[in-house]
C-alpha positions as CSV (number, residue, x, y, z in Angstrom):
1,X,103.5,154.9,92.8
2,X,104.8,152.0,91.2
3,X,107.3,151.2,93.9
4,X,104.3,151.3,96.5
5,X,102.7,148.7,94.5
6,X,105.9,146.1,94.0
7,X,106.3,147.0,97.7
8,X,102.5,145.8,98.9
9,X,103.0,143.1,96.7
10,X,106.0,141.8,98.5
11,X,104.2,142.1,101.7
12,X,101.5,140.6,100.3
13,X,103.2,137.6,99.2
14,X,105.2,137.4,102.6
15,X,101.7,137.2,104.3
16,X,100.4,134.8,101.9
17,X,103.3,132.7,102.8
18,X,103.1,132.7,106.3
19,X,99.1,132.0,106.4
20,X,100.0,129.0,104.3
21,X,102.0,127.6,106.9
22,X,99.8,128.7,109.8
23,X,96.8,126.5,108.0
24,X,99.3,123.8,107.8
25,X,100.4,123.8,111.3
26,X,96.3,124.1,112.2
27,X,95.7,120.7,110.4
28,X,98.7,118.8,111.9
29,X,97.5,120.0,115.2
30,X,93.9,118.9,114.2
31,X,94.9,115.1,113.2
32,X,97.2,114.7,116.3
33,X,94.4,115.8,118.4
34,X,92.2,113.6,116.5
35,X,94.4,110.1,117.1
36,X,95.0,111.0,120.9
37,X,91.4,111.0,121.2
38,X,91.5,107.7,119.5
39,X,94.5,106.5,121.9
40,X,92.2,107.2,124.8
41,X,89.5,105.7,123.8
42,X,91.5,102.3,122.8
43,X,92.8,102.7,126.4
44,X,89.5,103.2,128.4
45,X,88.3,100.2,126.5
46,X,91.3,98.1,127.5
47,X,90.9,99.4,130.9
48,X,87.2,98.0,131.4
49,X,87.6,94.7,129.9
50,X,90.8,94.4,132.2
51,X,88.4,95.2,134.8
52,X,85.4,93.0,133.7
53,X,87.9,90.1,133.3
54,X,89.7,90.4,136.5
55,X,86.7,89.2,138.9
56,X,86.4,85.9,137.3
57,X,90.0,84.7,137.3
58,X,92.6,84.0,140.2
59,X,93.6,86.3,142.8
60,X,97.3,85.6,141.4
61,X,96.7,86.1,137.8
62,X,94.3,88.8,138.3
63,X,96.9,90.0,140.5
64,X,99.7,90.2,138.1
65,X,97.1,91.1,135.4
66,X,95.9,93.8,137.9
67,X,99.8,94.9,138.5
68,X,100.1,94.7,134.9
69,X,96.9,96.6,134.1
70,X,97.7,99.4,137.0
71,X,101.2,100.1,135.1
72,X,99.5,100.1,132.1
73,X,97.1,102.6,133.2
74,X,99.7,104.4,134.4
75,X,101.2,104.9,131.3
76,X,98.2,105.6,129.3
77,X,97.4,108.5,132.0
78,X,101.0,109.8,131.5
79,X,100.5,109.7,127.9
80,X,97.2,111.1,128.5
81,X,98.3,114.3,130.3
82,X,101.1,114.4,127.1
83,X,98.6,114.3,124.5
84,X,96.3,116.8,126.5
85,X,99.7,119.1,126.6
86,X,100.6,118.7,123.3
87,X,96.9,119.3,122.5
88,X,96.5,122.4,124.5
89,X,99.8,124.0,122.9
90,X,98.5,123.0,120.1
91,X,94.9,125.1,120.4
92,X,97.0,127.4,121.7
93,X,99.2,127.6,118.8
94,X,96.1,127.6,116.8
95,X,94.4,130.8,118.4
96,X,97.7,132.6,118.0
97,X,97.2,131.6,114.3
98,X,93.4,132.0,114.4
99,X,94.4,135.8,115.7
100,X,97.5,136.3,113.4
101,X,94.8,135.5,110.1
102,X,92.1,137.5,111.1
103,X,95.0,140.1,111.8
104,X,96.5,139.2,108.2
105,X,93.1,139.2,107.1
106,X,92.5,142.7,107.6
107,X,95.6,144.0,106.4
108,X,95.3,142.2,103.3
109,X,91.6,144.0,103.2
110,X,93.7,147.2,104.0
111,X,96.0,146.5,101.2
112,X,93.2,145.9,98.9
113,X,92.1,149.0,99.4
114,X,94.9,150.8,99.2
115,X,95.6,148.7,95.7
116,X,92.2,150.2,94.8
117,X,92.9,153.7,95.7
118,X,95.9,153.2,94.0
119,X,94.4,152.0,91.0
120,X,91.5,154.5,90.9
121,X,94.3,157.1,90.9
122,X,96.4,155.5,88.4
123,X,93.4,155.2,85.9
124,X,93.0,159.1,86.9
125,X,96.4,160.3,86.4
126,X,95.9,158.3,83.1
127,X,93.7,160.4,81.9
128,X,95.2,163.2,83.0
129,X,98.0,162.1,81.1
130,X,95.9,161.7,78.4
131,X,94.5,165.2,78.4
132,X,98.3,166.9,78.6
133,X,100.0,165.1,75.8
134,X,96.8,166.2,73.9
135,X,97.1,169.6,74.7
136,X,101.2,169.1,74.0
137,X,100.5,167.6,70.8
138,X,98.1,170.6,70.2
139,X,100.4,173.3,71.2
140,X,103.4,171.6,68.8
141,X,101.3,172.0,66.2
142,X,100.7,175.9,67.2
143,X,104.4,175.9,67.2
144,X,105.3,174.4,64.1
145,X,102.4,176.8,62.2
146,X,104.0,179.4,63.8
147,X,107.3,179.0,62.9
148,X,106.4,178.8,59.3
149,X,105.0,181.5,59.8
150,X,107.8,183.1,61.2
151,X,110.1,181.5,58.3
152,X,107.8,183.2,55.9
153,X,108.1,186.4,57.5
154,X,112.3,185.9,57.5
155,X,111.9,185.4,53.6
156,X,110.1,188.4,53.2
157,X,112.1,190.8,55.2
158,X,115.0,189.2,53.1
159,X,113.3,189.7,50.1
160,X,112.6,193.4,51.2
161,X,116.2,193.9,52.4
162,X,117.6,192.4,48.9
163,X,115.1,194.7,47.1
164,X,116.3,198.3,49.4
165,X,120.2,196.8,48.8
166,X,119.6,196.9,44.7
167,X,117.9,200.0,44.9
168,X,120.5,201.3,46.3
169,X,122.6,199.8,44.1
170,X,120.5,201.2,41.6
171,X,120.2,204.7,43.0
172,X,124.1,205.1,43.3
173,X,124.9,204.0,39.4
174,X,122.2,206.6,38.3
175,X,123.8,209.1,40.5
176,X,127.4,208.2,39.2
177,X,126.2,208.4,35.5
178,X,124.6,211.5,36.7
179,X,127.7,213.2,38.2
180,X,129.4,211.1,34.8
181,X,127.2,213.0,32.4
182,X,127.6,216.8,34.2
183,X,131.6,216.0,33.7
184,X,131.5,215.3,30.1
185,X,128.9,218.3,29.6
186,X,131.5,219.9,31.4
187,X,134.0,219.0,29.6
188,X,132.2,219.6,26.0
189,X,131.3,222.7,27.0
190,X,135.0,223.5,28.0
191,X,136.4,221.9,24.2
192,X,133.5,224.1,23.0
193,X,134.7,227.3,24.6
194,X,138.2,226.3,23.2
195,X,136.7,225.4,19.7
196,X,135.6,228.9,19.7
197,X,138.6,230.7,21.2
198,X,139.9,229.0,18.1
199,X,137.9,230.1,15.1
200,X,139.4,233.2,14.4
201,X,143.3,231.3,13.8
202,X,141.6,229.3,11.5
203,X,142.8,231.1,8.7
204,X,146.2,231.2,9.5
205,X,146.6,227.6,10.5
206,X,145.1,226.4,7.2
207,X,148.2,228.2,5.5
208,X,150.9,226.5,7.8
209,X,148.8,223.3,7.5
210,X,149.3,223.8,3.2
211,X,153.0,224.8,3.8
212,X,153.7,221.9,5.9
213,X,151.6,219.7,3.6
214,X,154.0,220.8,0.7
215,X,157.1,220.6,2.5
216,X,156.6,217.1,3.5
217,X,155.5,215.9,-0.2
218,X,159.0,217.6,-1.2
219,X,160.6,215.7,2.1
220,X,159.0,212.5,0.8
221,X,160.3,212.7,-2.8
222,X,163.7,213.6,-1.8
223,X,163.7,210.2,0.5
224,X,161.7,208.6,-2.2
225,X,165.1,209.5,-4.6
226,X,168.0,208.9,-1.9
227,X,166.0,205.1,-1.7
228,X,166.5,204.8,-5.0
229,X,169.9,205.4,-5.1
230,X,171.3,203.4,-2.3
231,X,169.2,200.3,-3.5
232,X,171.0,200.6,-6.9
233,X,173.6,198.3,-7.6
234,X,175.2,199.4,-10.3
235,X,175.9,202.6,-9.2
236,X,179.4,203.3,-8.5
237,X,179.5,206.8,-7.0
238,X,177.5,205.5,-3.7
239,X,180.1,203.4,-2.6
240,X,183.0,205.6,-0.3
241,X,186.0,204.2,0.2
242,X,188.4,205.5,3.3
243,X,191.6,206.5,2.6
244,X,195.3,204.9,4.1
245,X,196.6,201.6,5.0
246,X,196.3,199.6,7.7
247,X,200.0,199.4,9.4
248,X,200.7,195.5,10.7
249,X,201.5,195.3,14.4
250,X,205.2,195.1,14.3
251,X,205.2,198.8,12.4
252,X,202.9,200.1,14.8
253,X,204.9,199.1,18.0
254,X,208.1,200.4,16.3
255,X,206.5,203.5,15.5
256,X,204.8,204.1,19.4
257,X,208.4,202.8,20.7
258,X,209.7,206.1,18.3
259,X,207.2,208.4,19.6
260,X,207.4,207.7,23.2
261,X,211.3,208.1,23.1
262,X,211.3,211.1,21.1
263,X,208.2,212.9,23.4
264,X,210.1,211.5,26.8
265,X,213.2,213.1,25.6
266,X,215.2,210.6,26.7
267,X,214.3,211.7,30.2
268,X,212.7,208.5,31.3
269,X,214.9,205.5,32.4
270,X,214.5,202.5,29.8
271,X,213.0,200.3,32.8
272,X,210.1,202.8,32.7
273,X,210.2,202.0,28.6
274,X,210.6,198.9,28.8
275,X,207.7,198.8,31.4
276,X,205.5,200.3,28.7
277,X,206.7,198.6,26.0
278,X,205.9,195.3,28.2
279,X,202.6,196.8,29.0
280,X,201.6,197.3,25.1
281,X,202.6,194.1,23.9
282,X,200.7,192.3,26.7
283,X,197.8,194.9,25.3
284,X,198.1,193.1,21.9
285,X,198.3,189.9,23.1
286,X,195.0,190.1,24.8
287,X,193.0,191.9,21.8
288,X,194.6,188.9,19.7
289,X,192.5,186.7,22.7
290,X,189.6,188.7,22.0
291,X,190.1,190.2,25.3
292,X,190.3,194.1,26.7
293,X,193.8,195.6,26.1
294,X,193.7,196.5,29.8
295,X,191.9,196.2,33.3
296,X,191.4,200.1,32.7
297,X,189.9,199.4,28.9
298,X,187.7,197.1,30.4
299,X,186.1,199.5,32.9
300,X,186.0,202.2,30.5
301,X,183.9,199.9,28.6
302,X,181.9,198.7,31.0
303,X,181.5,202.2,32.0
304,X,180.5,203.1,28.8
305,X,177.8,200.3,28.1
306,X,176.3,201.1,31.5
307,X,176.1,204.6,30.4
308,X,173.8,203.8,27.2
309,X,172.1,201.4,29.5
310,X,170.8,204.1,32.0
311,X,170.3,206.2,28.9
312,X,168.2,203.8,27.7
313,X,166.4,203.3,30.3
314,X,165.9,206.8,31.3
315,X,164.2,207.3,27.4
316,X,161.8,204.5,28.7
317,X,160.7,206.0,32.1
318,X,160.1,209.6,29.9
319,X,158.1,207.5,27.1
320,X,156.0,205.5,29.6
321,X,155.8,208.8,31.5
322,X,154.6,210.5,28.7
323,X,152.4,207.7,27.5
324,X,150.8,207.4,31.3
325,X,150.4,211.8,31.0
326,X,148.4,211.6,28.1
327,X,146.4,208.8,29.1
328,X,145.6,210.3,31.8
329,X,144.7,214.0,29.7
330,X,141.5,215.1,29.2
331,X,140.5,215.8,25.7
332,X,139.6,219.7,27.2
333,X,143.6,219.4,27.9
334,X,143.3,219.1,31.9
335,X,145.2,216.3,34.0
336,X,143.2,213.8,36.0
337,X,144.3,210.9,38.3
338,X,141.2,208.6,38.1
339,X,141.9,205.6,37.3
340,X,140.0,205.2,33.3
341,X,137.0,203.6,33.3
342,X,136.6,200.8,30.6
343,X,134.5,201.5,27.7
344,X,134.9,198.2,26.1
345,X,134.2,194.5,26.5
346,X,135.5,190.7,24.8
347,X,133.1,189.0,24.1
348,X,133.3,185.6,25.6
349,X,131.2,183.9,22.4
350,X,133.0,180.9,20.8
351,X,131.6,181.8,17.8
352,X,132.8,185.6,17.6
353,X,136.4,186.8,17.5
354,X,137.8,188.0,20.5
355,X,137.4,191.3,19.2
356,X,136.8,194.3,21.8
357,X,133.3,195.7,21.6
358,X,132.3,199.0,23.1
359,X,129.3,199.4,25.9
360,X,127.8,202.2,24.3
361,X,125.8,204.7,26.4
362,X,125.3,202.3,29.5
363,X,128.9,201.1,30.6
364,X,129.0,198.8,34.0
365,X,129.3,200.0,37.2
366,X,132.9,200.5,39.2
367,X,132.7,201.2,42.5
368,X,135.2,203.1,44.0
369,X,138.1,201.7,46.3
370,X,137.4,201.1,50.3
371,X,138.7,203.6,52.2
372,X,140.3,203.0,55.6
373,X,137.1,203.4,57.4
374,X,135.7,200.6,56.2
375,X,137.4,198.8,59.4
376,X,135.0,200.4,61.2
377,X,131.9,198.7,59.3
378,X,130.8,195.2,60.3
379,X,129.7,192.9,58.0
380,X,126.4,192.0,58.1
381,X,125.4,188.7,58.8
382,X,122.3,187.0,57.2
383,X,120.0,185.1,59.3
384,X,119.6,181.6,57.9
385,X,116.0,180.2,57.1
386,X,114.9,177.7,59.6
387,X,112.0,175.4,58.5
């Protein structure tokens, strides 16, 4: 609509433009109609008092006036028929113009009215306009209520969801302490059973417990005693002293050079004894370095010290074994893998010791481990709140 109107105003300043200079041409036409009317007149005038004043002078001046006169009025009647020319184009160019306003003129009425129409439908589609961002403004506000709305009725689902999810929560604990509390009446019931299988050995295992009782007071005053003797220092009797001597190196290779001849026979060949006498020396030499006596010493030792090292170790394993078994023992004497729940806390107070406090009767929740089909469960995801 808009580019209609720039469009009809164009035009309409295009026409303007032209009727401007049509008018303009119509008065310059006008005047120089206007002054050849006045030419013509000057000229008749001349032309009668030439005639008036011919008769009363002579034939020869009146003559040459006359010739005079004649080619004067020849040329005023030439520029006569001009100025009538030039005037009739000029009516004619003046009806052309005369017809091109009144043709302007009614398309400038035609463009008025369409600029009216125009207008009357602008100042309708106005209030049209009017009436649909009221009714948009109206239904945003719809909207927005009903989104809170909605918002409010995502909160409360969530609040619904979070309340079923604890008492869920809740309902599983109860039933653990449930299926908790039929074990240990289980189990008491069990240690009962075996209380009472018990009874009638009570007799007898009093006695071994007095026997043993007495034995180990005797046991204890016997080791009470042997203390008391080894810390004394001034007795002489509990120091042992081993008999011989010890023989110096020299003596002792003399006496091996002795026994080797006299258990070889003389059957070896003195390289071999020489060999071996070579071989102990270099023996002593390296005990003097602090060193094995030999590369077969030295893996027999190594041997050895591996040996008490895997014993060692083995002793561990059987004690941490044995430690993980009874941990795992029941007090009815039954073996269970489950892992042990905890039945005590640190506090995390600065003002108490870290000092482990038992839950009592209600002891927290431990779920149990996901199994492998929770690969098969999707997460849920929790729809945000829009407002």
């Amino acid at each position: 609509m808009m580019t209609r109107l720039r469009d009809f105003a164009k035009l309409y300043d295009v026409i303007k433009n032209e009727r401007n200079k049509c008018v303009n041409l119509i008065q310059a036409s006008t005047q120089k109609a206007a002054e050849m009317r006045e030419k013509i007149k000057i000229l008749q005038n001349e032309i009668e008092i030439l005639r008036t004043s011919c008769h009363g002078k002579k034939l020869i001046v009146s003559f040459w006036q006359f010739q005079k006169a004649k080619l004067k009025h020849v040329n005023a009647i030439v520029l006569r028929d001009q100025l009538r020319n030039e005037l009739a184009k000029q009516q004619r160019i003046e009806s052309e113009m005369q017809q091109q306003l009144e043709q302007q003129r009614l398309d400038i009425a035609k463009l008025n009215l369409m600029i009216n129409q125009a207008e009357e439908q602008m100042v309708r589609l106005r209030t049209r306009f009017k009436a649909a961002v009221q009714h948009r403004n109206d239904r945003g506000v719809q909207l927005i209520e009903r989104h809170e709305e909605v918002c409010l009725f995502y909160e409360k689902v969530n609040i619904q969801e979070d309340m079923i999810r604890r008492g869920d929560v809740d309902l599983h604990t109860r039933e653990e302490e449930i299926r908790f509390l039929k074990m240990q009446v289980g189990e008491e019931k069990r240690a009962i059973d075996l209380l009472r299988k018990n009874v009638p050995n009570k007799r007898a295992l009093d006695q071994e417990l007095v026997t043993l009782q007495i034995q180990l007071s005797q046991c204890q005053d016997r080791m009470t005693e042997l203390e008391k003797n080894l810390e004394n220092p001034y007795d002489e009797t509990r120091v042992r002293f081993l008999e011989g001597e010890d023989p110096q190196p020299q003596i002792s290779i003399t006496k091996l050079k002795i026994a080797l001849h006299e258990t070889s026979g003389g059957s070896k060949a003195p390289a071999e004894v020489r060999q071996q006498e070579s071989a102990l020396e270099q023996a002593y030499l390296r005990m003097e370095q602090g060193e094995a006596p030999s590369e077969e010493a030295a893996r027999e030792w190594e041997r050895l010290i591996r040996d008490e090292l895997r014993k060692k170790s083995e002793t561990e394993e059987r004690r941490m074994m044995a430690e993980e078994e009874e941990q795992f023992t029941l007090p009815g004497g039954m073996v269970t893998t489950a892992e042990p729940r905890p039945n005590a806390y640190i506090p995390d107070d600065d003002s108490d010791l870290p000092v482990p406090r038992p839950y009592g009767g209600h002891a927290p929740f431990k779920p149990t481990q996901a199994g492998a089909n929770m690969r098969h469960i999707r997460k849920p995801v929790i729809k945000p709140i829009e407002i």
